[in-house]
CHARMM internal coordinates of N, CA and C (Angstrom, degrees):
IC EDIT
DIST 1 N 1 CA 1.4371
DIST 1 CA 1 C 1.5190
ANGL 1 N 1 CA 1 C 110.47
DIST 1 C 2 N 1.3222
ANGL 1 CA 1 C 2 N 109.55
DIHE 1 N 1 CA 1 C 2 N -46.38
DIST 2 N 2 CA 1.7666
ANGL 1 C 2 N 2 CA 106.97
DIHE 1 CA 1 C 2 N 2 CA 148.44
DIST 2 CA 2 C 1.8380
ANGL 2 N 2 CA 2 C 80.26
DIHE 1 C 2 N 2 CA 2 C 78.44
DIST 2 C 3 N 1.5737
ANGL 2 CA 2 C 3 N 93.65
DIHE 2 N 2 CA 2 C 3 N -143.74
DIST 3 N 3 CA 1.5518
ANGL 2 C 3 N 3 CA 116.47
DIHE 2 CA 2 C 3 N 3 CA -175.59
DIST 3 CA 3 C 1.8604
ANGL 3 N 3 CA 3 C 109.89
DIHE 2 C 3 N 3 CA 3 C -114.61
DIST 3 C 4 N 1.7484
ANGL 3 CA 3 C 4 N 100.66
DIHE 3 N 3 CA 3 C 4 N 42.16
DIST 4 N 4 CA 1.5667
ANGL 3 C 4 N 4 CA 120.65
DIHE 3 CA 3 C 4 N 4 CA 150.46
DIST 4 CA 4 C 1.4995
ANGL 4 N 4 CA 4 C 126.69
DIHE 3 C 4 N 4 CA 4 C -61.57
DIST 4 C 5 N 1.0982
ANGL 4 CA 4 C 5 N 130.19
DIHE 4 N 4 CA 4 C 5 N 104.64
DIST 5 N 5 CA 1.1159
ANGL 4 C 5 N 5 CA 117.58
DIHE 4 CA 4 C 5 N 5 CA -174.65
DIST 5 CA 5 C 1.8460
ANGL 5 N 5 CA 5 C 120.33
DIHE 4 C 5 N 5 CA 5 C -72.90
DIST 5 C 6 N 1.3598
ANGL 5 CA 5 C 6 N 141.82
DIHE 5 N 5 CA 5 C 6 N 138.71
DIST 6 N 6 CA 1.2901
ANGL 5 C 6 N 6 CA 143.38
DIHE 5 CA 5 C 6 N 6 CA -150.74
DIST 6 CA 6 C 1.2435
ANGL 6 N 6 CA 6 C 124.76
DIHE 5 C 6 N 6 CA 6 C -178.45
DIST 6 C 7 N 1.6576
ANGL 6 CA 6 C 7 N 122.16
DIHE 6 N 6 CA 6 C 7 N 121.87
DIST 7 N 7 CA 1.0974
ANGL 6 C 7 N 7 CA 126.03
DIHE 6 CA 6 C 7 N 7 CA -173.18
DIST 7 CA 7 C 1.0082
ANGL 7 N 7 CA 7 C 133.99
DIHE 6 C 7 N 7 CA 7 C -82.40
DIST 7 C 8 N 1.7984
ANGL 7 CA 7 C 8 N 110.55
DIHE 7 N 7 CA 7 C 8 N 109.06
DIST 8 N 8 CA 1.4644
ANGL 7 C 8 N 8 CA 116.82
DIHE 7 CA 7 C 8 N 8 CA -178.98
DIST 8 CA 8 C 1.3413
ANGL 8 N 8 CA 8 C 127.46
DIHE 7 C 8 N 8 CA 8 C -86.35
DIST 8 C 9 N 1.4819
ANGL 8 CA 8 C 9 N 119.21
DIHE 8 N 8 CA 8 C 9 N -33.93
DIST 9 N 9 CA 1.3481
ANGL 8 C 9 N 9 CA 125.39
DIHE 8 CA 8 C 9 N 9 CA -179.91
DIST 9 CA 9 C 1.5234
ANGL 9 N 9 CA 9 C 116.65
DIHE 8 C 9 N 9 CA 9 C -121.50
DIST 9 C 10 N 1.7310
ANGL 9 CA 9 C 10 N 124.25
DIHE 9 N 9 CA 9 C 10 N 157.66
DIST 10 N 10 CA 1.1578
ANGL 9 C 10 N 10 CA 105.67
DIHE 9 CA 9 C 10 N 10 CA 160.54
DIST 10 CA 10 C 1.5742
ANGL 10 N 10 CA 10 C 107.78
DIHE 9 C 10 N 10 CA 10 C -151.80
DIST 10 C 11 N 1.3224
ANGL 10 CA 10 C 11 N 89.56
DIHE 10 N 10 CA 10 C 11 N 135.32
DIST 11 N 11 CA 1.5498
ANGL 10 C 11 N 11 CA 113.16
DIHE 10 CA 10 C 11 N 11 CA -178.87
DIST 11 CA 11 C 1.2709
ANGL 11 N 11 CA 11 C 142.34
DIHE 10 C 11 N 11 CA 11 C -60.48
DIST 11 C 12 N 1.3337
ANGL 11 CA 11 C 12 N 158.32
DIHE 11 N 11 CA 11 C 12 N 111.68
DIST 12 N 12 CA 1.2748
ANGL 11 C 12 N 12 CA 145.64
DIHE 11 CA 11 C 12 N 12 CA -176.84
DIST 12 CA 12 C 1.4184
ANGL 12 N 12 CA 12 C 117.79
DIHE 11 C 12 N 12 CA 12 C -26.89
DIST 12 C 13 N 1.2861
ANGL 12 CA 12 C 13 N 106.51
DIHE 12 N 12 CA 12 C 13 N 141.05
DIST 13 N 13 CA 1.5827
ANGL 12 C 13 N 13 CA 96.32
DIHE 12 CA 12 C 13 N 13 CA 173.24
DIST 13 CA 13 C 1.8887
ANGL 13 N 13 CA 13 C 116.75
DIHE 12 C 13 N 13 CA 13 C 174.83
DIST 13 C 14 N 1.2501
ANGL 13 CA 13 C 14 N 97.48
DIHE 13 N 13 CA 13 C 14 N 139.64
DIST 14 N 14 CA 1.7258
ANGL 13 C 14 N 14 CA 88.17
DIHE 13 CA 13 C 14 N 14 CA -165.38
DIST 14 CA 14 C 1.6743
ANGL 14 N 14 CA 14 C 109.19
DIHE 13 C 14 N 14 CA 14 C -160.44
DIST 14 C 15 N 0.6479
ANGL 14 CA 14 C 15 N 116.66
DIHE 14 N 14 CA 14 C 15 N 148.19
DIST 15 N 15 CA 1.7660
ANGL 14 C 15 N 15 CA 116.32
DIHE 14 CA 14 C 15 N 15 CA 173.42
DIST 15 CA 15 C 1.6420
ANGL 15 N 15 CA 15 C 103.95
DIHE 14 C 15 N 15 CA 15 C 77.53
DIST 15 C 16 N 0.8753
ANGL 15 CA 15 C 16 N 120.19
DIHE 15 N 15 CA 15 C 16 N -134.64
DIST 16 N 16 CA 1.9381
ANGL 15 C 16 N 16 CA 134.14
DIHE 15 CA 15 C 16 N 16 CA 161.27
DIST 16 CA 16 C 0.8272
ANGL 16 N 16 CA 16 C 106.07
DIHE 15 C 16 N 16 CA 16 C -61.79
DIST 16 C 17 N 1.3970
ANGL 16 CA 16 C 17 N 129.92
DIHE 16 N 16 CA 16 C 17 N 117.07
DIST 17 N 17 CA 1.8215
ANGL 16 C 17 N 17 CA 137.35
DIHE 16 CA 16 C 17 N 17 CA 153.52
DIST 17 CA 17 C 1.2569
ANGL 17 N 17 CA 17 C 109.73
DIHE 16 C 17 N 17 CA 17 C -144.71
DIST 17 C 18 N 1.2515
ANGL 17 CA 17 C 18 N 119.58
DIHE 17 N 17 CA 17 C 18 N 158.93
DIST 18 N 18 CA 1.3530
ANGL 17 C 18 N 18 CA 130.53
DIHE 17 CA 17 C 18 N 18 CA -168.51
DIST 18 CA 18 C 1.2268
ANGL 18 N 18 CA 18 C 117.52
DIHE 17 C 18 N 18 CA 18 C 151.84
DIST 18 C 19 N 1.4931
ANGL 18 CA 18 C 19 N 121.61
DIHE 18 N 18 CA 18 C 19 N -163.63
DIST 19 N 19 CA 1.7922
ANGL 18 C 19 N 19 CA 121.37
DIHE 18 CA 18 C 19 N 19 CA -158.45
DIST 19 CA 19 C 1.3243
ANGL 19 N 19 CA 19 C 114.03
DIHE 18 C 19 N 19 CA 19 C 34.39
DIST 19 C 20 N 1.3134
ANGL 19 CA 19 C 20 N 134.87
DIHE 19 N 19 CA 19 C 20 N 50.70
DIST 20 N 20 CA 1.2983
ANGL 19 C 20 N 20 CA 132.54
DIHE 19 CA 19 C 20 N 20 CA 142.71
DIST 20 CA 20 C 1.7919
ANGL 20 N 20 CA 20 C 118.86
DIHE 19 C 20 N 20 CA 20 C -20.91
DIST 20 C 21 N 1.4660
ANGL 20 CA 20 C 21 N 112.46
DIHE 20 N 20 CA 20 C 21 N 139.96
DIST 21 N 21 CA 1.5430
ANGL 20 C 21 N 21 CA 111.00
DIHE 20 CA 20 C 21 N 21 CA 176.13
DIST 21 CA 21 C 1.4878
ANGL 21 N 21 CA 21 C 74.06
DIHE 20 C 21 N 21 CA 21 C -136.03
DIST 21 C 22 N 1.7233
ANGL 21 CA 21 C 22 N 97.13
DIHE 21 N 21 CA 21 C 22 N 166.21
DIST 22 N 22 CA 1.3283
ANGL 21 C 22 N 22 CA 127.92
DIHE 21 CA 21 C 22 N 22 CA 178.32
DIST 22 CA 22 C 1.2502
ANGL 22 N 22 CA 22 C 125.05
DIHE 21 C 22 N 22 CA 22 C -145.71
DIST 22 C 23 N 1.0434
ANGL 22 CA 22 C 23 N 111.80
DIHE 22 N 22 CA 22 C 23 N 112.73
DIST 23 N 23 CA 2.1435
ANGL 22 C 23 N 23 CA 99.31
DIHE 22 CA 22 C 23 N 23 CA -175.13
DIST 23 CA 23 C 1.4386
ANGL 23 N 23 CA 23 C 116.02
DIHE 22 C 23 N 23 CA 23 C -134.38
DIST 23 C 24 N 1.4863
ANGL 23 CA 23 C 24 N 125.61
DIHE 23 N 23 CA 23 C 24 N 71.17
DIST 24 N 24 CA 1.3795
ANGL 23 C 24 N 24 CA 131.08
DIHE 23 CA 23 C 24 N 24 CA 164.55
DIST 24 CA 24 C 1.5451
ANGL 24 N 24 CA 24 C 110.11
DIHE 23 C 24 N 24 CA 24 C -9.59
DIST 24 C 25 N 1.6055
ANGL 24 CA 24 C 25 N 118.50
DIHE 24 N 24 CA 24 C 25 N 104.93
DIST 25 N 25 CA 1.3609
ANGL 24 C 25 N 25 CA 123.46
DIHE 24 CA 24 C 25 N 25 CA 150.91
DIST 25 CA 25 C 1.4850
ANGL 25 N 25 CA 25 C 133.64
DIHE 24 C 25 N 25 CA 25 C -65.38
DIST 25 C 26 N 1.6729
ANGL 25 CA 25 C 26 N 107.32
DIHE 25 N 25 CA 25 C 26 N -47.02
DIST 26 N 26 CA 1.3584
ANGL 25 C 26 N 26 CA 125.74
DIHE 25 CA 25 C 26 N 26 CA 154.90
DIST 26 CA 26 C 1.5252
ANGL 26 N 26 CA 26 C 118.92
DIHE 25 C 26 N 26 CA 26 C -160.18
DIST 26 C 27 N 1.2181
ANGL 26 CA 26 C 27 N 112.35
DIHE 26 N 26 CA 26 C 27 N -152.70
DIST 27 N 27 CA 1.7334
ANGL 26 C 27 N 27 CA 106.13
DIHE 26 CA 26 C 27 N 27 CA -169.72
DIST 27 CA 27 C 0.9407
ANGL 27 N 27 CA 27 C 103.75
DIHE 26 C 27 N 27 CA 27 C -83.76
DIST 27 C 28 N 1.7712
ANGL 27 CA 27 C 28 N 126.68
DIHE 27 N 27 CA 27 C 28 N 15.73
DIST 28 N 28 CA 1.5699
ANGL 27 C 28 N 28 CA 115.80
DIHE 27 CA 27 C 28 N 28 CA 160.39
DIST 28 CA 28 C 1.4021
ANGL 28 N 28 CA 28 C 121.00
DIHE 27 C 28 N 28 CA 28 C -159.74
DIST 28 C 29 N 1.5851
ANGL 28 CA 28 C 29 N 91.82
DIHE 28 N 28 CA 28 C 29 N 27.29
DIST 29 N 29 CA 1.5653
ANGL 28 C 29 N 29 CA 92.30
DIHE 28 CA 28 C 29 N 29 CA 173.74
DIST 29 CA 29 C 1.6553
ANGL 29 N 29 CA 29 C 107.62
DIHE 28 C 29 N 29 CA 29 C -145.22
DIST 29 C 30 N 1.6258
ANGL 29 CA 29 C 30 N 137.24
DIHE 29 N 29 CA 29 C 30 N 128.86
DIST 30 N 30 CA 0.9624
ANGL 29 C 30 N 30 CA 138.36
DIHE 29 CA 29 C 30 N 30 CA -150.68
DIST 30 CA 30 C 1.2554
ANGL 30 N 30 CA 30 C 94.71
DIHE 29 C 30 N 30 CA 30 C -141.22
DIST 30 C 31 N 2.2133
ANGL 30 CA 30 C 31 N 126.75
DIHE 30 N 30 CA 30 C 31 N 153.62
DIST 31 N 31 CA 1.2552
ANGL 30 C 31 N 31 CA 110.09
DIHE 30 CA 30 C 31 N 31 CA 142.34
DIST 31 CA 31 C 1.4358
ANGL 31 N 31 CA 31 C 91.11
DIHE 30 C 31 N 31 CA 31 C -116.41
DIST 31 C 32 N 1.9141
ANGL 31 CA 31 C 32 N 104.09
DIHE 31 N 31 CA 31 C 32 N 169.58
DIST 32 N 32 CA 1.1997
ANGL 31 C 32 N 32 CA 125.95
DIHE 31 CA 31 C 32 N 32 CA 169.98
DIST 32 CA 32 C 1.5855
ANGL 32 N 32 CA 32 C 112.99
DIHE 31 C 32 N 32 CA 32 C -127.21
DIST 32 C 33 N 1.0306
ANGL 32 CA 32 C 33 N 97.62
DIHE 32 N 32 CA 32 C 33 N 119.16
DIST 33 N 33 CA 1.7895
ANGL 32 C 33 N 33 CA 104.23
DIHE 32 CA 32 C 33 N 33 CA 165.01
DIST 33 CA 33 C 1.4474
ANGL 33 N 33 CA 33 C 125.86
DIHE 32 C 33 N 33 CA 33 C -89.14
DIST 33 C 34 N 1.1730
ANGL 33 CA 33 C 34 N 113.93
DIHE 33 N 33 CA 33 C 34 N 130.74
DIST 34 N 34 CA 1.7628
ANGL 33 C 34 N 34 CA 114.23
DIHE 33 CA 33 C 34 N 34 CA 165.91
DIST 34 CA 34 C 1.4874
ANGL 34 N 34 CA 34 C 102.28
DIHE 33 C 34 N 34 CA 34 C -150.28
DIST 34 C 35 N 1.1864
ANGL 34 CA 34 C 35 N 104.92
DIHE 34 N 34 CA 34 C 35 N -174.65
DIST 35 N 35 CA 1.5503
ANGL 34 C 35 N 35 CA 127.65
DIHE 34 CA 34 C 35 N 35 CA -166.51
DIST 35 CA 35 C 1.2891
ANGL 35 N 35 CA 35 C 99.45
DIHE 34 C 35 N 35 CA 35 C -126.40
DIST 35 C 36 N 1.4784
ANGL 35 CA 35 C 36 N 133.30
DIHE 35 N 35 CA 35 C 36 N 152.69
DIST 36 N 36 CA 1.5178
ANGL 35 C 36 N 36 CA 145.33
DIHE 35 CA 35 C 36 N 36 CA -171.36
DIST 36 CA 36 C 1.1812
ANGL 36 N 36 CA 36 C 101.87
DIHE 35 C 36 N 36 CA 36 C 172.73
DIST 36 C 37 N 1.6018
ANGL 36 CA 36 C 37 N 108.23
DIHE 36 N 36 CA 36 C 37 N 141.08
DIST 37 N 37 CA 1.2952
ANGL 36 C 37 N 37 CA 135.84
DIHE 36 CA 36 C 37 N 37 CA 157.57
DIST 37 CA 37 C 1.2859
ANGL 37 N 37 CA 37 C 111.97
DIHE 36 C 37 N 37 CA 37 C -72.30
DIST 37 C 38 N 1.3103
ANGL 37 CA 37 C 38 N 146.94
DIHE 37 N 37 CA 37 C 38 N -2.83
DIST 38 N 38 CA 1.3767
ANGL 37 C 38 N 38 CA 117.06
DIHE 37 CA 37 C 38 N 38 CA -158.61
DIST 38 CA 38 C 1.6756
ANGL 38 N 38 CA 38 C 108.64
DIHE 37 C 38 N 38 CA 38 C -88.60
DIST 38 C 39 N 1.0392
ANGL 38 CA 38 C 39 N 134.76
DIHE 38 N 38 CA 38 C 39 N 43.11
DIST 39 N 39 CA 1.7318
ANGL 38 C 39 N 39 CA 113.26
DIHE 38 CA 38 C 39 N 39 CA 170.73
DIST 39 CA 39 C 1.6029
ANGL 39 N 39 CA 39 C 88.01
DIHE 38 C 39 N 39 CA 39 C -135.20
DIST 39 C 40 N 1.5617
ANGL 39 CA 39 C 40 N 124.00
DIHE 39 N 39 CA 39 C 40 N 159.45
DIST 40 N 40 CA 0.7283
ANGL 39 C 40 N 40 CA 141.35
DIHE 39 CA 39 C 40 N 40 CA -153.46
DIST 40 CA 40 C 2.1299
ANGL 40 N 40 CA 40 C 102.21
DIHE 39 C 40 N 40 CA 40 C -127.42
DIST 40 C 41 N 1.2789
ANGL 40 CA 40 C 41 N 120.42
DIHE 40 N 40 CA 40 C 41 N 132.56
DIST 41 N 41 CA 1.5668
ANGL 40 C 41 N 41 CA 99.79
DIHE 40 CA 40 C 41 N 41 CA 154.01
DIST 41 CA 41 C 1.2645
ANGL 41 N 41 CA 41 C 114.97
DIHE 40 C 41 N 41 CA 41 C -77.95
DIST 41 C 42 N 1.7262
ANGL 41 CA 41 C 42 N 92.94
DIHE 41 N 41 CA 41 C 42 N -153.00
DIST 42 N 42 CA 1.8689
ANGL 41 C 42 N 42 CA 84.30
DIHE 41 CA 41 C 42 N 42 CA -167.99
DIST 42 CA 42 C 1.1704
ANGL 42 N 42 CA 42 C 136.86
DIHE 41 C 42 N 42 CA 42 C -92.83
DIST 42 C 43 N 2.0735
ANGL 42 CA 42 C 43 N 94.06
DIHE 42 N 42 CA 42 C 43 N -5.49
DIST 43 N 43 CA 1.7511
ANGL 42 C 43 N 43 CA 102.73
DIHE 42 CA 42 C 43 N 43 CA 160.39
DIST 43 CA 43 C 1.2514
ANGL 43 N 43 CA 43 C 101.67
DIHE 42 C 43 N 43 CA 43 C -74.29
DIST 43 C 44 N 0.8051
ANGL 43 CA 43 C 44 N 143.75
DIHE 43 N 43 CA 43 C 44 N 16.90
DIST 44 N 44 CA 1.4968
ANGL 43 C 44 N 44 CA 136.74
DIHE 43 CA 43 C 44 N 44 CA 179.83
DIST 44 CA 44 C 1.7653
ANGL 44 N 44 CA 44 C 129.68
DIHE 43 C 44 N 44 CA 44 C 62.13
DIST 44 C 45 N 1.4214
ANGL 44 CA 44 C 45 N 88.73
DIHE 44 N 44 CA 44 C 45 N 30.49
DIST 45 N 45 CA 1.5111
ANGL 44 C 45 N 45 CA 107.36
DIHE 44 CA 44 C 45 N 45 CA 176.15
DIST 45 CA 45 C 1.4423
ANGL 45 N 45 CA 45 C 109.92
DIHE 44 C 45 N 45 CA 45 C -77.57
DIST 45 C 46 N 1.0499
ANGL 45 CA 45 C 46 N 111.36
DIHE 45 N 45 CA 45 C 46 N 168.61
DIST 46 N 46 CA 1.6543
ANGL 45 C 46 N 46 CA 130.28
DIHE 45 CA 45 C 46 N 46 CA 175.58
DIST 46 CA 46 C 1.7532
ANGL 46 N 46 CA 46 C 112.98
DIHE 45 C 46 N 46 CA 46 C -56.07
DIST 46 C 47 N 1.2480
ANGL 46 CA 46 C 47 N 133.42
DIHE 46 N 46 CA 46 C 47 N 162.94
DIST 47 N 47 CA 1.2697
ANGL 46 C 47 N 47 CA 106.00
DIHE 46 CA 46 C 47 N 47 CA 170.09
DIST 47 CA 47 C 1.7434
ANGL 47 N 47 CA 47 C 79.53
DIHE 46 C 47 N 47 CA 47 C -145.24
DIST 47 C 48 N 1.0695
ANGL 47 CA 47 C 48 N 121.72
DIHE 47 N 47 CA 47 C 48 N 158.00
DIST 48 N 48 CA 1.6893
ANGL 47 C 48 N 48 CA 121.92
DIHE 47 CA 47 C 48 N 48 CA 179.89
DIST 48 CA 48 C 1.4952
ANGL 48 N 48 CA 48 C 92.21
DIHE 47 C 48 N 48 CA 48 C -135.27
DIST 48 C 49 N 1.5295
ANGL 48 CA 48 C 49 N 122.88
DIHE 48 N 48 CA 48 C 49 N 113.46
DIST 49 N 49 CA 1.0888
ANGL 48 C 49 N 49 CA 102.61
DIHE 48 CA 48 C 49 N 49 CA 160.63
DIST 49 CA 49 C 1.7052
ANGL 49 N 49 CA 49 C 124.40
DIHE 48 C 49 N 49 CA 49 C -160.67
DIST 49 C 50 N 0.9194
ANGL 49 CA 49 C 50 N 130.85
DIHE 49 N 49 CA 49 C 50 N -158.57
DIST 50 N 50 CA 1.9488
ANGL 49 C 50 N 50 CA 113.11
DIHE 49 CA 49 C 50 N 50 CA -178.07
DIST 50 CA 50 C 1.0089
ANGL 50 N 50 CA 50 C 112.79
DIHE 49 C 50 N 50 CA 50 C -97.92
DIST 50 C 51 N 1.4375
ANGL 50 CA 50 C 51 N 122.69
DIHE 50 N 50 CA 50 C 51 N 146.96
DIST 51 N 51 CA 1.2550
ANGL 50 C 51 N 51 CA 127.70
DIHE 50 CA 50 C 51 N 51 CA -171.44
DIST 51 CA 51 C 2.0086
ANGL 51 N 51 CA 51 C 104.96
DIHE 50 C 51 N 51 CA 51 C -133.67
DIST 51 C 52 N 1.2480
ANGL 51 CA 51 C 52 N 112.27
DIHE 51 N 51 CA 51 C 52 N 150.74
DIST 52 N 52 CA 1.0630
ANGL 51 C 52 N 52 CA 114.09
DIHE 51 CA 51 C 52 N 52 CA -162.43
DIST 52 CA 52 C 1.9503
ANGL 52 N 52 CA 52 C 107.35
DIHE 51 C 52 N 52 CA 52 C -137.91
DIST 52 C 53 N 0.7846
ANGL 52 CA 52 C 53 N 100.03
DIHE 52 N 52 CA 52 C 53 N 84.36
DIST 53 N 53 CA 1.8369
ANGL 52 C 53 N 53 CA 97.51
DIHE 52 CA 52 C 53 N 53 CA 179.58
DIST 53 CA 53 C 1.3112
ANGL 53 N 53 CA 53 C 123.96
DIHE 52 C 53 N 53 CA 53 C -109.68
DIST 53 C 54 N 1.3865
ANGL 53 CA 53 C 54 N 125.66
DIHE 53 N 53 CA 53 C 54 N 141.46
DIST 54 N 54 CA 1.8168
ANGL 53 C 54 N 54 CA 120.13
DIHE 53 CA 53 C 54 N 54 CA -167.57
DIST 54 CA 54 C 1.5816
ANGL 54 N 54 CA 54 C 93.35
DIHE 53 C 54 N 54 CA 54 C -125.03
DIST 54 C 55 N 1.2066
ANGL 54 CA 54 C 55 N 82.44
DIHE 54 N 54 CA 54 C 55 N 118.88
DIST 55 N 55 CA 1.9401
ANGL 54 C 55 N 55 CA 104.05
DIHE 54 CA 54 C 55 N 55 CA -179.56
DIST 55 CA 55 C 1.4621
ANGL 55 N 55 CA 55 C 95.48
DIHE 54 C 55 N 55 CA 55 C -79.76
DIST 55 C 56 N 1.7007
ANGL 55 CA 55 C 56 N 111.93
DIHE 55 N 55 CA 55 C 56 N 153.28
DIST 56 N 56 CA 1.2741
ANGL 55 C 56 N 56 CA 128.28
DIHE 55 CA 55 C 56 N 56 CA 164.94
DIST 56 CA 56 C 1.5565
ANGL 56 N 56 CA 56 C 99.85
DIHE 55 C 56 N 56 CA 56 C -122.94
DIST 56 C 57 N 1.0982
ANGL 56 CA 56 C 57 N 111.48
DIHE 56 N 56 CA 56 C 57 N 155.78
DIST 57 N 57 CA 2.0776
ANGL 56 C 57 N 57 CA 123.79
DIHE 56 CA 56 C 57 N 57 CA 168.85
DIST 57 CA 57 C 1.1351
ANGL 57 N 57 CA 57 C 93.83
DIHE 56 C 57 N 57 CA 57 C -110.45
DIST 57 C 58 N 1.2755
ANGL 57 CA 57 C 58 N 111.14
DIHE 57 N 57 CA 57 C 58 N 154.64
DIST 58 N 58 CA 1.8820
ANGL 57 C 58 N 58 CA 105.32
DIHE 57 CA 57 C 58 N 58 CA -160.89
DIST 58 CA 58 C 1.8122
ANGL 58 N 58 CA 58 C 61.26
DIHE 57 C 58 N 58 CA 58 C -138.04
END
COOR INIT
IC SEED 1 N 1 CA 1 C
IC BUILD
């Protein structure tokens, strides 16, 4: 797999999202930031907001 690029994980996401950040922890652990609309409150409005997840490579 070398330096192939390949999709391991996938993230929530729905409505507006975008500006991804990326910040290598080590050769197998990363977080990524973006922004997305997809969750709703409980009137069932839109909610836009940041999301923050740290991938592992198993």
């Amino acid at each position: 797999m070398g330096d192939e690029l390949r999709e391991f994980a996938e993230l929530p996401s729905g409505g507006d999202n975008s500006y991804p950040g990326f910040v290598t922890l080590s050769d197998k652990r990363a977080l990524v930031s973006y922004y997305s609309s997809h969750e709703k409150d409980a009137a069932g409005k839109t909610i836009t907001a940041i999301y923050l997840a740290e991938l592992t490579l198993k």
